[in-house]
C-alpha positions as CSV (number, residue, x, y, z in Angstrom):
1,X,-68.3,-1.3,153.0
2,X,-66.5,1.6,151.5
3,X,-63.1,-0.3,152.8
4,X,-64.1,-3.4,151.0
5,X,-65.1,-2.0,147.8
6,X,-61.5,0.0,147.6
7,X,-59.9,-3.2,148.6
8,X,-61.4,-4.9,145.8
9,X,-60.9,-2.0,143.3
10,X,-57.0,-2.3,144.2
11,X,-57.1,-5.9,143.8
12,X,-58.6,-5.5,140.1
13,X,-55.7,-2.4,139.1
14,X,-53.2,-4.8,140.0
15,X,-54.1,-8.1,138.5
16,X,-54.8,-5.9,135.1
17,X,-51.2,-4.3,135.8
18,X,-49.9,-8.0,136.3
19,X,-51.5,-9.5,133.1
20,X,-50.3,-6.4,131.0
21,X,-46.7,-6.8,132.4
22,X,-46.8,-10.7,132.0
23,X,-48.5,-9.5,128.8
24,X,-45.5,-7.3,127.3
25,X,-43.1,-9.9,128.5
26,X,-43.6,-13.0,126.3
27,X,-44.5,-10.3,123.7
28,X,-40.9,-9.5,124.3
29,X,-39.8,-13.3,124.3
30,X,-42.1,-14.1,121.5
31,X,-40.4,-11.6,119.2
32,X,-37.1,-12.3,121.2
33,X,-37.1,-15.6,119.9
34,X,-38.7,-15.0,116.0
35,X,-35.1,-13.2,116.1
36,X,-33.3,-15.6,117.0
37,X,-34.8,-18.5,115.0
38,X,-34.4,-16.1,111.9
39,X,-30.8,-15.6,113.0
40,X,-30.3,-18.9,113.0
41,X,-31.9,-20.1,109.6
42,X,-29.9,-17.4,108.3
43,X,-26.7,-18.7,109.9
44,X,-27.7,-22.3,108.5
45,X,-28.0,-21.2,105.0
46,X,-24.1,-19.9,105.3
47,X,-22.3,-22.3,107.3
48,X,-24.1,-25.9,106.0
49,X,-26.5,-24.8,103.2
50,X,-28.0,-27.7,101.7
51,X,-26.8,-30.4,104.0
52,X,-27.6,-31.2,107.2
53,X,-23.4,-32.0,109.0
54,X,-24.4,-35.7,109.9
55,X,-24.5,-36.2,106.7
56,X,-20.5,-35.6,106.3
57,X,-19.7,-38.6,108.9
58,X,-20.3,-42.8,108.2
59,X,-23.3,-43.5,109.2
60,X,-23.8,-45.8,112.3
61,X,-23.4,-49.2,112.0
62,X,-21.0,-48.8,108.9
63,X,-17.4,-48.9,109.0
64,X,-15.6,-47.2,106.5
65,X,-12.9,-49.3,104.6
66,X,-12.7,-51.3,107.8
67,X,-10.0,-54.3,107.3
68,X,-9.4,-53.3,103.8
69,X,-6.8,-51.1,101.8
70,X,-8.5,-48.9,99.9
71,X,-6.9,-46.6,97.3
72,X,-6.9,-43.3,96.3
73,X,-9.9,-42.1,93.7
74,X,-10.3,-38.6,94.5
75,X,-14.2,-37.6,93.3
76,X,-14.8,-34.3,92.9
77,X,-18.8,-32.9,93.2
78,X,-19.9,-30.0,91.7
79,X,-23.6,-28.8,91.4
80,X,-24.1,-25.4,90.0
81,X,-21.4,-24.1,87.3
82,X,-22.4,-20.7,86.3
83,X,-22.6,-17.0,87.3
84,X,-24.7,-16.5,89.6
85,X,-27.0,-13.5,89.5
86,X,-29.0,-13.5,92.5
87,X,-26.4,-12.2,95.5
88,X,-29.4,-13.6,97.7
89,X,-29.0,-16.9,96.9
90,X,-27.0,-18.1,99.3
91,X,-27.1,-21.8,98.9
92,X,-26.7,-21.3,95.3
93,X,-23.5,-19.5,95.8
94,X,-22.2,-22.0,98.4
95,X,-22.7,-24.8,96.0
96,X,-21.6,-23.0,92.7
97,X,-18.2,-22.8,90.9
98,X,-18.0,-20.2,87.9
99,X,-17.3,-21.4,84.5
100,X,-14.1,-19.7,84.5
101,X,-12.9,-21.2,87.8
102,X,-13.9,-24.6,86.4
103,X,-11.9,-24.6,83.2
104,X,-8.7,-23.5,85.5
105,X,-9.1,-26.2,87.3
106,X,-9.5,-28.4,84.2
107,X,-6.6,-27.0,83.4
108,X,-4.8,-28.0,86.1
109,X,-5.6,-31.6,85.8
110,X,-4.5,-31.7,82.4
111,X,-1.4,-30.0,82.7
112,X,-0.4,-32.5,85.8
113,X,-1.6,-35.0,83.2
114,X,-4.3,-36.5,85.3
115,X,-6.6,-38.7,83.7
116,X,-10.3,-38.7,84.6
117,X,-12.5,-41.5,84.6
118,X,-16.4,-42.2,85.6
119,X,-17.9,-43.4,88.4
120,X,-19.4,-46.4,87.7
121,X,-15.2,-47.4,86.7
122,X,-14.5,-47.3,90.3
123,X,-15.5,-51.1,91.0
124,X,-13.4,-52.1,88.1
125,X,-10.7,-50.2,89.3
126,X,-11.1,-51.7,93.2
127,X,-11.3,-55.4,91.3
128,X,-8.0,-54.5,88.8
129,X,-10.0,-54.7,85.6
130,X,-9.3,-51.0,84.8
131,X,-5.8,-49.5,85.0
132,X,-5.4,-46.6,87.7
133,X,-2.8,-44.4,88.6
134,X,-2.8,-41.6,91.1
135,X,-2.9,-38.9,88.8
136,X,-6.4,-39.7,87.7
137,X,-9.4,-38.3,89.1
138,X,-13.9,-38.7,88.5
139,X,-15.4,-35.1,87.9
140,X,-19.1,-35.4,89.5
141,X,-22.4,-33.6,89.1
142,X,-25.1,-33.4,91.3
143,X,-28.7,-32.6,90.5
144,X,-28.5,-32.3,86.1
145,X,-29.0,-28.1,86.0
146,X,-29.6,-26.6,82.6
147,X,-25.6,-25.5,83.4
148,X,-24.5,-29.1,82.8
149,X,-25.1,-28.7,79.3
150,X,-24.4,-24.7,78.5
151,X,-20.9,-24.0,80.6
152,X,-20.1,-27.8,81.6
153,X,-19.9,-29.7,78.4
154,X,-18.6,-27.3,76.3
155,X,-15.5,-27.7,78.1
156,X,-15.8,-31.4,79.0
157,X,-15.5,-31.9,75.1
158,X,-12.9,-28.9,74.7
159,X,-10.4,-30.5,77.1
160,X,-11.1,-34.3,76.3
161,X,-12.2,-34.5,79.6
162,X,-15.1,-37.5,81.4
163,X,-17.4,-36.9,84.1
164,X,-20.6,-38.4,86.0
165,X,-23.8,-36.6,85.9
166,X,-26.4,-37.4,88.5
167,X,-29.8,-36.5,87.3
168,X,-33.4,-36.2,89.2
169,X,-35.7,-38.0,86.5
170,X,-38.9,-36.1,87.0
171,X,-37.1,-32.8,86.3
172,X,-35.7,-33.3,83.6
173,X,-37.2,-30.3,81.2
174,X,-38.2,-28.3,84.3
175,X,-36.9,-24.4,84.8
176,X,-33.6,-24.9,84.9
177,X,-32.4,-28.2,84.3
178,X,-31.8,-30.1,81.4
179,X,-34.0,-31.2,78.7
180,X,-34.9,-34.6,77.1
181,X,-32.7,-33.2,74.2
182,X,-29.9,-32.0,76.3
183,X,-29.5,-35.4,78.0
184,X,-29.6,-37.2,74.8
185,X,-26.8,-35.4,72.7
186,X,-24.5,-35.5,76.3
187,X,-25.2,-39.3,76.5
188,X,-24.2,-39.4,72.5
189,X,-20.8,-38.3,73.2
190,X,-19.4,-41.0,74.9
191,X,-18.4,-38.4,77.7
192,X,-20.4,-38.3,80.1
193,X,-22.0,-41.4,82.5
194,X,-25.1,-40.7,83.2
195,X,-26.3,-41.8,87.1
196,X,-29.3,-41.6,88.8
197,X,-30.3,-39.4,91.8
198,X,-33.5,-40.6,92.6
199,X,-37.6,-39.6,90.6
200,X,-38.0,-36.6,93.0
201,X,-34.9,-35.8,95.1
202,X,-36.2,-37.2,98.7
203,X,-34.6,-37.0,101.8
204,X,-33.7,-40.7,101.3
205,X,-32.9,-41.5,105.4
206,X,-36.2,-40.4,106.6
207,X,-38.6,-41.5,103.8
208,X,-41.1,-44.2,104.2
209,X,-39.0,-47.5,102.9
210,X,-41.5,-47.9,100.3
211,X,-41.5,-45.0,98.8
212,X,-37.7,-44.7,99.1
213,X,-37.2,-48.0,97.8
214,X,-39.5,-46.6,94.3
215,X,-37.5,-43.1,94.1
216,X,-34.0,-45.5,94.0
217,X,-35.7,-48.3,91.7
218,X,-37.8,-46.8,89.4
219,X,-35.8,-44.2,88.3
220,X,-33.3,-46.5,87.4
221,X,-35.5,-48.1,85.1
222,X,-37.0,-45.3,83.6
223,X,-33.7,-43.7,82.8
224,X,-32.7,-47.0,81.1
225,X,-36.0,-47.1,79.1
226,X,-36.0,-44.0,78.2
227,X,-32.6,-43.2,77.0
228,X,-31.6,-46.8,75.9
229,X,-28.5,-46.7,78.1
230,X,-27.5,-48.5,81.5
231,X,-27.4,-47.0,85.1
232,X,-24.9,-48.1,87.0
233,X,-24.2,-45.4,89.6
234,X,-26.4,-43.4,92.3
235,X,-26.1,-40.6,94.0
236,X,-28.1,-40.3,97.5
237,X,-29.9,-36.8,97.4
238,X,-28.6,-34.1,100.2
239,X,-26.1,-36.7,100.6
240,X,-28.2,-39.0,103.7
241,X,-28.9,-42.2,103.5
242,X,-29.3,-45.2,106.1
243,X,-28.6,-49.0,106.2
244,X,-31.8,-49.9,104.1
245,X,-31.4,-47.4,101.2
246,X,-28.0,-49.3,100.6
247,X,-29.7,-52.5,100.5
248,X,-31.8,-51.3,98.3
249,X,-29.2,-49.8,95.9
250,X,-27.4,-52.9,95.8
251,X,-30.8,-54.8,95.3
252,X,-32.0,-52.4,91.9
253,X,-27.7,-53.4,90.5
254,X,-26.5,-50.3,90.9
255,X,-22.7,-51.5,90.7
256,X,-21.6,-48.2,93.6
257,X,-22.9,-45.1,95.0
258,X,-21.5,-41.3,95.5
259,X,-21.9,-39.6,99.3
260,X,-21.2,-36.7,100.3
261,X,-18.5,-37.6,102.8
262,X,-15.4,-36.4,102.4
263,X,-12.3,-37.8,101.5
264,X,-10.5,-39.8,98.4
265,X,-9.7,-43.3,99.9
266,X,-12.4,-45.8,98.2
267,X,-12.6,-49.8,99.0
268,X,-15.7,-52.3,98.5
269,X,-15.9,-51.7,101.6
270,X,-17.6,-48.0,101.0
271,X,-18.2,-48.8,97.4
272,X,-22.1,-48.0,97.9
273,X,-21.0,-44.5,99.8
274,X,-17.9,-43.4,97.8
275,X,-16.4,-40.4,99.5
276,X,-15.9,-37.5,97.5
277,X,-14.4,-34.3,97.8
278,X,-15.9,-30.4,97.4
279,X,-14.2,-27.9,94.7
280,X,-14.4,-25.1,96.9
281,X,-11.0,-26.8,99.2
282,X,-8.4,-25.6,96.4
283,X,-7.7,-23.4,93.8
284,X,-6.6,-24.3,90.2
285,X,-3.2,-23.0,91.6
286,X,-3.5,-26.0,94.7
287,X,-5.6,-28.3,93.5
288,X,-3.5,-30.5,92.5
289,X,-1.1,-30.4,95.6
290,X,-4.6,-30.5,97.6
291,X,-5.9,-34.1,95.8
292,X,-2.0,-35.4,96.3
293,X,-2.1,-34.6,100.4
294,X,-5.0,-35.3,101.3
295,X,-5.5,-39.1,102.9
296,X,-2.3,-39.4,102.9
C-alpha cells in the first residue's frame, strides 16, 4: 500500500514539474515572439513605412506601356514638406522633405530651365495637344497637409512654379491639413490642380467595391460642387489599387491617375496608374542628372 501511494505521490511531482516546465517554455516563446513581432513592425515602419512593396510593381493582369511608346513625364510625389519635430515619427520622416531641401530642388529645375506642368496635362501631352519637352517635369502632393499651404505655396508662387495637389475630402479642416479657406485661395491662383484622393483615404484594393466605388465617385463630385472647379486627376491612397478601381476611375471621367510605382515613362497605356518618382532618390545637386538617366 505504502508502495502504491509513493508511486502515485512521484507520479503527481512529476507531472506538476512537466506542466511548470512546459509552462515556462511557451512563456518563453510567447514573449519570444511579442519580440520579434515588435522587431518586425519596427523594422516595417523604416524600410516600407506607409506602403505595403506590392504596391511598387503593375499590378497583375496589367501591362505597363505594353506595345506602345511612351514618353518621358517624370512626376515627382511629395507628402509632408516641413520640419519635423517628432524624431519618433518615423513614417513622417520617411515621407517628408524640409522646406529648405524643397526650394533647392526648385532651384534646380529652374536653373536647368525645366518647365513644370499638372497632372491632369499629361493626356494632352500623350494625344500632342500640349507642347512637351524633356526638360519639363509635374510636382505632386499627396494627402493636402496644412504644409501645402504654409511652406509649399509660398514657394510654388515665389518661383512661378505648378503642381498637383491630391486632397482627402473629408479632412479638409482637420488637425493638420488644409482648410476650406486654404484650398480656396490655392485654387484662386491658377497654380495649383487640385485632384482627388478619395472621401476617407481607403485601402482602395481590398475595399468592398461599393464602398470603393463611393470614396472614388463621390468625392469627385463634392470637390466640384464645393469649390466650383473640375477634377480631373486621382490619386489611389497608399498607392494600391486593382482592376475594378480603374474601371471605376475611368467610369466617374477622371481623364488619368497617379500610382506610386516608380519610374518616368507614361503612355495611355498606364494613363490611369502614372508612375511617379520619390524626392528622396536625388539631391538638388543630382536631381537633375537623376530625372535625365533614369528610363533611359
Amino acid at each position: 500500500m505504502k508502495a502504491r501511494v509513493k508511486k502515485y505521490k512521484l507520479l503527481f511531482i512529476a507531472s506538476v514539474v512537466c506542466f511548470c516546465i512546459v509552462s515556462v517554455f511557451f512563456s518563453i516563446e510567447k514573449v519570444k515572439t511579442s519580440n520579434l513581432q515588435k522587431q518586425l513592425n519596427a523594422l516595417d515602419n523604416i524600410v516600407a513605412p506607409y506602403y505595403e512593396k506590392s504596391v511598387f510593381e503593375t499590378p497583375g493582369g496589367l501591362a505597363k506601356n505594353a506595345g506602345e511608346k511612351g514618353i518621358k513625364i517624370p512626376i515627382i510625389m511629395y507628402h509632408y514638406v516641413e520640419y519635423v519635430k517628432d524624431a519618433g515619427d518615423l513614417i513622417r520622416k520617411r515621407l517628408d522633405v524640409t522646406p529648405a531641401l524643397f526650394e533647392d530642388q526648385l532651384k534646380a529645375l529652374k536653373k536647368a530651365h525645366y518647365e513644370t506642368y499638372y497632372v491632369k496635362d499629361v493626356s494632352d501631352i500623350l494625344d500632342g495637344t500640349i507642347h512637351y519637352s524633356t526638360q519639363s517635369a509635374i510636382l505632386s502632393f499627396d494627402d493636402g497637409y496644412q504644409d501645402f499651404y504654409t511652406d509649399v505655396f509660398p514657394l510654388l508662387k515665389k518661383y512661378h512654379m505648378r503642381a498637383t495637389l491630391y486632397v482627402i475630402y473629408n479632412y479638409i479642416g482637420k488637425k493638420g491639413f488644409l482648410t476650406d479657406q486654404q484650398i480656396r485661395e490655392i485654387v484662386d491662383s491658377d497654380l495649383v490642380e487640385i485632384g482627388s484622393h478619395t472621401l476617407d483615404h481607403i485601402y482602395l484594393k481590398i475595399a468592398p467595391k461599393e464602398y470603393a466605388d463611393k470614396q472614388i465617385v463621390e468625392s469627385k463630385k463634392k470637390f466640384e460642387e464645393r469649390f466650383g472647379i473640375k477634377v480631373k486627376t486621382f490619386a489611389y491612397p497608399y498607392g494600391a489599387f486593382n482592376n475594378d478601381n480603374i474601371e471605376t476611375v475611368k467610369k466617374a471621367g477622371y481623364t488619368g491617375a497617379v500610382s506610386v510605382m516608380s519610374g518616368e515613362i507614361q503612355s495611355k497605356n498606364n494613363l490611369f496608374y502614372l508612375s511617379r518618382i520619390r524626392p528622396g532618390l536625388f539631391t538638388p545637386d543630382s536631381m537633375i542628372h537623376v530625372i535625365e538617366q533614369m528610363n533611359k
